[in-house]
C-alpha angles and dihedrals in degrees: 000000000000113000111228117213112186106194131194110179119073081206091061113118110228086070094068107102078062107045112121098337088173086076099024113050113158138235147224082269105069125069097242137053132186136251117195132184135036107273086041102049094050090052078062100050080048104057132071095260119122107245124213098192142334110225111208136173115250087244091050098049090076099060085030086064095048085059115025102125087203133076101190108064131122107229124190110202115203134180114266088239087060101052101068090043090050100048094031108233139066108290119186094168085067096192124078135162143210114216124186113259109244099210109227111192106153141020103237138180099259093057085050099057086062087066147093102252090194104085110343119183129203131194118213123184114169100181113012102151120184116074094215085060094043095048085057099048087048089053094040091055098049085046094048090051097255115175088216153324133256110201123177136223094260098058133084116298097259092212102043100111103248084063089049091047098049090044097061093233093293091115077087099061108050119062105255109207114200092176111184095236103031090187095058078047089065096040086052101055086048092054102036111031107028094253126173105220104206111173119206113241140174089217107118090211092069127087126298118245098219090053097052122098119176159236123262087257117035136187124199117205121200129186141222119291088241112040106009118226123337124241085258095062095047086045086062093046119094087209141002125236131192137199104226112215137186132260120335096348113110104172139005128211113298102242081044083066100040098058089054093053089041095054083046095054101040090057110038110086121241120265128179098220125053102252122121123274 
């Protein structure tokens, strides 16, 4: 059963993961994160992380409890008039939760025989920096089916809690990879597991979208909303792919794109040659 915690005193310590996140988010490099608001929270309870409390205003404990799917969380009930004072900012959803970080450095062969072998998709971003871009792409690639995502140390930070929240909690339900070295990553999936490495381009010379079909694994490589990919990262790709657009555009948000390739790549069959399906 839940264990119920009513606290008083905004000085009391147990509110501490909690205390002025406005000022102290916090990073890849700290062993929590934080989940706030109702439909992502309870993607969380629902998941198999491992959860360190659920903060709820005192209004909001009564229809939680009607629908909290767990029995064995720690809940620390405030007053609503604490809520706003503790986080620092005005909070309507009035219920958050700090969950305990699961460090995910390689892809390994164990992670790959709990999934399905026939056509397996990976999503890689080395550098994509802005958490608000990263949260959609993670949503995007828990929406388009992907076995898992590679995301590299340049890139936002995927549990601060601008990338959860625009996730929609379902951060907590694909596998994230921050392996140390993510070109060695990519290598990896290629010589391992039989991945094809295609990385997303604006060069007209590349492949057409519309023409591509695809492996039986596939990984999906996007760049950086400013510069794209780096030679490095092209170096690493098996192939290139580009989106053709229309007049005077030349490139669309990156998690734009990515949802078009995604939804590609998640409906063509899988050949093992390169003609046209």
């Amino acid at each position: 059963m839940s264990q119920i915690i009513e606290i008083n005193s905004i000085d009391d310590t147990q509110l501490d993961v909690y205390r002025d996140l406005k000022k102290n988010n916090y990073t890849r490099w700290s062993n929590y994160f934080i989940a706030e608001g109702k439909w992502v929270v309870q993607r969380l309870i629902e998941s198999d992380f491992d959860i360190n409390s659920v903060l709820i205003a005192e209004s909001k404990l009564e229809r939680f409890l009607e629908t909290s799917t767990r029995t064995d969380l720690k809940i620390l009930c405030v007053a609503d008039s604490i809520v706003n004072q503790l986080v620092g900012f005005e909070f309507h959803a009035g219920i958050m939760g700090c969950g305990v970080r699961t460090k995910r450095d390689e892809i390994d062969e164990a992670f790959w025989r709990a999934t399905d072998a026939s056509k397996r998709t990976v999503m890689a971003c080395p550098e994509t920096s802005l958490p608000d871009n990263l949260g959609s792409m993670i949503r995007l690639a828990a929406a388009f089916g992907c076995d898992a995502m590679v995301i590299g140390g340049q890139s936002a930070d995927p549990f601060c809690r601008r990338c959860i929240r625009v996730s929609m909690g379902n951060i907590f339900s694909i596998p994230i990879f921050e392996p140390p070295d993510f070109g060695y990553a990519l290598q990896k999936l290629r010589r391992e597991f039989d991945f094809d490495i295609i990385a997303t381009t604006l060069d007209c010379d590349a492949d057409a979208l519309e023409q591509c079909t695809r492996r039986r694994n596939t990984c999906l490589v996007f760049g950086n909303e400013a510069h794209g990919l780096r030679d490095e990262h092209y170096q690493l790709a098996d192939r290139t792919v580009t989106l053709p657009m229309h007049g005077e555009i030349d490139s669309l948000n990156v998690s734009h794109s990515a949802a078009i390739f995604l939804y590609h790549y998640s409906r063509i069959a899988t050949t093992k040659d390169d003609k046209l399906e």
